[in-house]
C-alpha positions in Angstrom: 149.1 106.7 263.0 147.4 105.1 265.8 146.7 102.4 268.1 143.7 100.4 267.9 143.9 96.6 269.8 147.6 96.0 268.5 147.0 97.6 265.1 148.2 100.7 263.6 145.4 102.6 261.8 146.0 105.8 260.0 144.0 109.1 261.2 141.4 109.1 258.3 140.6 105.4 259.1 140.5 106.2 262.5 137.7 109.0 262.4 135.5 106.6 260.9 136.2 104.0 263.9 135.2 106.6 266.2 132.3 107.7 264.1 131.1 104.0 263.9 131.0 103.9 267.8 129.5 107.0 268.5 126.7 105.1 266.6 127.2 102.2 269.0 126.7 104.6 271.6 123.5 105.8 270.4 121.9 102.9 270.2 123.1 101.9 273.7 125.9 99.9 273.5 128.1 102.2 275.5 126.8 103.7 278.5 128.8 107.0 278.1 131.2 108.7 275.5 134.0 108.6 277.5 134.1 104.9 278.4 134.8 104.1 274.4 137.7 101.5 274.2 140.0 103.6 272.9 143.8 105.7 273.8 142.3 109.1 272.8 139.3 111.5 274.0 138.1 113.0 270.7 135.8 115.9 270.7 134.6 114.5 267.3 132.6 112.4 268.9 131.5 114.2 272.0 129.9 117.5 270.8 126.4 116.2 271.1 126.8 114.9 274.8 127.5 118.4 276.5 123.9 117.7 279.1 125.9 115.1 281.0 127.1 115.3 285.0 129.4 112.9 285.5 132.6 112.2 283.0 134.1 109.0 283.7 137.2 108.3 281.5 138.5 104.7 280.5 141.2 103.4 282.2 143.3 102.7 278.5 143.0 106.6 277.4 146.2 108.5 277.6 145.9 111.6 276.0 142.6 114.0 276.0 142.2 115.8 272.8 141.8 120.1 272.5 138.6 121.1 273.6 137.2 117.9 274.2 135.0 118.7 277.1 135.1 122.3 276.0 131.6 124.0 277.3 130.0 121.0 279.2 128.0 123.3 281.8 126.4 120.0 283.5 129.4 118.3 284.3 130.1 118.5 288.4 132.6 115.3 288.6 135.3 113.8 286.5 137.0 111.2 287.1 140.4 110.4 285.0 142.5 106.9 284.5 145.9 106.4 285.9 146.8 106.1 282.0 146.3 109.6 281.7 150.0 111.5 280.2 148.5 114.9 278.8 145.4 116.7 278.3 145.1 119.2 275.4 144.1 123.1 275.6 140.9 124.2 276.3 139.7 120.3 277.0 137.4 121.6 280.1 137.5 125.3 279.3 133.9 126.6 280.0 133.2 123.6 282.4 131.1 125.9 284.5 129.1 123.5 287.4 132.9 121.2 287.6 133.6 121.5 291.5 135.4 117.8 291.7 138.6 116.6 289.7 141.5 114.3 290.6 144.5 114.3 288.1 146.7 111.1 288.2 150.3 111.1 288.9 151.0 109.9 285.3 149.7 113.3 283.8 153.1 114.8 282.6 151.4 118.0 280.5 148.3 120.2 281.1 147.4 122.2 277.8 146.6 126.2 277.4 143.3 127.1 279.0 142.6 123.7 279.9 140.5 124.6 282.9 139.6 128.3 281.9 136.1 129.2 283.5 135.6 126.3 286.0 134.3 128.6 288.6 133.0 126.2 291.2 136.4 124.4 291.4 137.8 125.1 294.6 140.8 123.1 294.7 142.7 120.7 292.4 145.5 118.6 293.1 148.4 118.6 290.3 150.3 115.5 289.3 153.7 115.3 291.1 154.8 114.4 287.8 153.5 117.7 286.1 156.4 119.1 283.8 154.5 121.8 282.0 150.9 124.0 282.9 150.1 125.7 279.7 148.8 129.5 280.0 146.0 130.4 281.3 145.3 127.3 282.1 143.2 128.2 285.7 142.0 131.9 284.6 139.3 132.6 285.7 138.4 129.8 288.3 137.3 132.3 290.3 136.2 129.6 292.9 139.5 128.3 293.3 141.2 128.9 296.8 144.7 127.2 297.0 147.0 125.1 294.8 150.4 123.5 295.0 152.8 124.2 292.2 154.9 120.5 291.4 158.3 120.5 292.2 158.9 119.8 288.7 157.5 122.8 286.6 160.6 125.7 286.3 157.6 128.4 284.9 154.1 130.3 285.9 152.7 130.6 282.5 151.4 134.0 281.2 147.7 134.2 282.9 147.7 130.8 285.0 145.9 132.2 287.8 144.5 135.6 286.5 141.1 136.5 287.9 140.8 133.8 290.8 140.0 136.1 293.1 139.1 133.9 295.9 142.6 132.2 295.7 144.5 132.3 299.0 147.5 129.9 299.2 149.7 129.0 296.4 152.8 127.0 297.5 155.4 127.3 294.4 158.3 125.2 294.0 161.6 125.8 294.4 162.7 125.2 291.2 160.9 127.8 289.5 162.9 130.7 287.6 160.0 132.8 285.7 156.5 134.2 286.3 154.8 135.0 282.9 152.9 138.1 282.1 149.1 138.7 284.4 149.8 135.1 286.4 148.2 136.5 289.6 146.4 139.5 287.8 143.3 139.8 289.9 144.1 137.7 293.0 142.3 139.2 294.9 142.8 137.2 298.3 145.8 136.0 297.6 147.6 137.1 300.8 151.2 136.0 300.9 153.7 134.0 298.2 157.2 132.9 298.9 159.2 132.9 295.8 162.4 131.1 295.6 165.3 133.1 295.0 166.4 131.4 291.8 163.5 133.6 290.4 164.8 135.3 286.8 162.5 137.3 285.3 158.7 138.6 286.5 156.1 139.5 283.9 154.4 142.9 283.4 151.4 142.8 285.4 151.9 139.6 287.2 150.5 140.8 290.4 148.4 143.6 289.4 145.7 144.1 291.9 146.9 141.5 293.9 146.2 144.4 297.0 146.4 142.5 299.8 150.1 140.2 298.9 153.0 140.1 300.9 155.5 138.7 298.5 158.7 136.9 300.5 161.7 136.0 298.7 163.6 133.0 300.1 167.2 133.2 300.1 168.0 130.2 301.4 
């Protein structure tokens, strides 16, 4: 079930809602896919859409569906509401030109490859908020150059940052315990990490070719 002004419509009824303004949308009546008056980003109704540059999200959506945005090589800027509380896996995978994205505090949950292949992205802000990055989520951003880890995620999924080779600065919280499997593979310039010492367990390969780290342990 869902919510659609005050009333709960079940999923098949739903899809024909969103089908019924993607035809609003065609004819004009909305000037982009994404402004839709709606709680959800579907990628039902955004397949056919992928030439745009900008991505402007409504202020009422809270959840961005898998793969929404997946393979959108135009878009440079996106721009996401307050409203925001997770965004699915793979929803920008592939979104090759991105170089500017601002995630709101209220975003609690980023999904599995979410950003996967954004290679112009140099830097992204995370959501104090943030309890959970899904793997792999930044793979491959080879743009990317620092980051800052949320005080409130406790794990660096398998493959978060593998292949960002221009990554230099990562500042990780203190609360984290485990580093999954290939999380730095490939980091190139990544020249020095403090890890807490609360740190558990350390995946095979997490560093590998990560020539140039320093890795600091802080006791304290």
């Amino acid at each position: 079930m869902t919510t659609f002004g005050g009333i709960y419509i079940p999923i098949e009824v739903k899809l024909r809602i969103l089908y019924y303004l993607q035809s609003l949308k065609d004819m004009g009546n909305f000037s982009e896919a994404s402004e839709m008056p709606y709680e959800e980003v579907s990628n039902i109704i955004l397949t056919r859409h992928r030439n745009i540059t900008t991505v402007n999200i409504s202020s009422k959506v809270k959840f961005i569906d898998e793969g929404a945005y997946q393979l959108y090589q135009a878009v440079t800027n996106i721009h996401l509401p307050d409203s925001l509380v997770a965004i699915g896996d793979y929803a920008f995978s592939g979104c090759t030109s991105l170089t500017n994205i601002h995630l709101p505090d209220s975003l609690v949950a980023i999904g599995d490859y979410a950003f996967e292949n954004c290679r112009c992205l140099k830097y992204i802000n995370l959501s104090k908020n943030l309890t959970d990055i899904g793997e792999g989520c930044f793979s491959d951003c080879k743009s990317l150059e620092r980051i800052n880890i949320p005080d409130k995620i406790t794990k660096i999924n398998h493959s978060l940052f593998a292949n960002c080779k221009s990554l230099k600065s990562v500042t990780i919280s203190g609360k984290i315990t485990d580093i999954g499997i290939c999380a730095f593979l490939d980091c190139r310039s990544l020249e020095r990490l403090t890890l807490p010492h609360k740190i558990a367990s350390i995946g095979k390969f997490a560093f590998e070719n990560c020539n140039s780290l320093i890795i600091t342990i802080n006791i304290i």
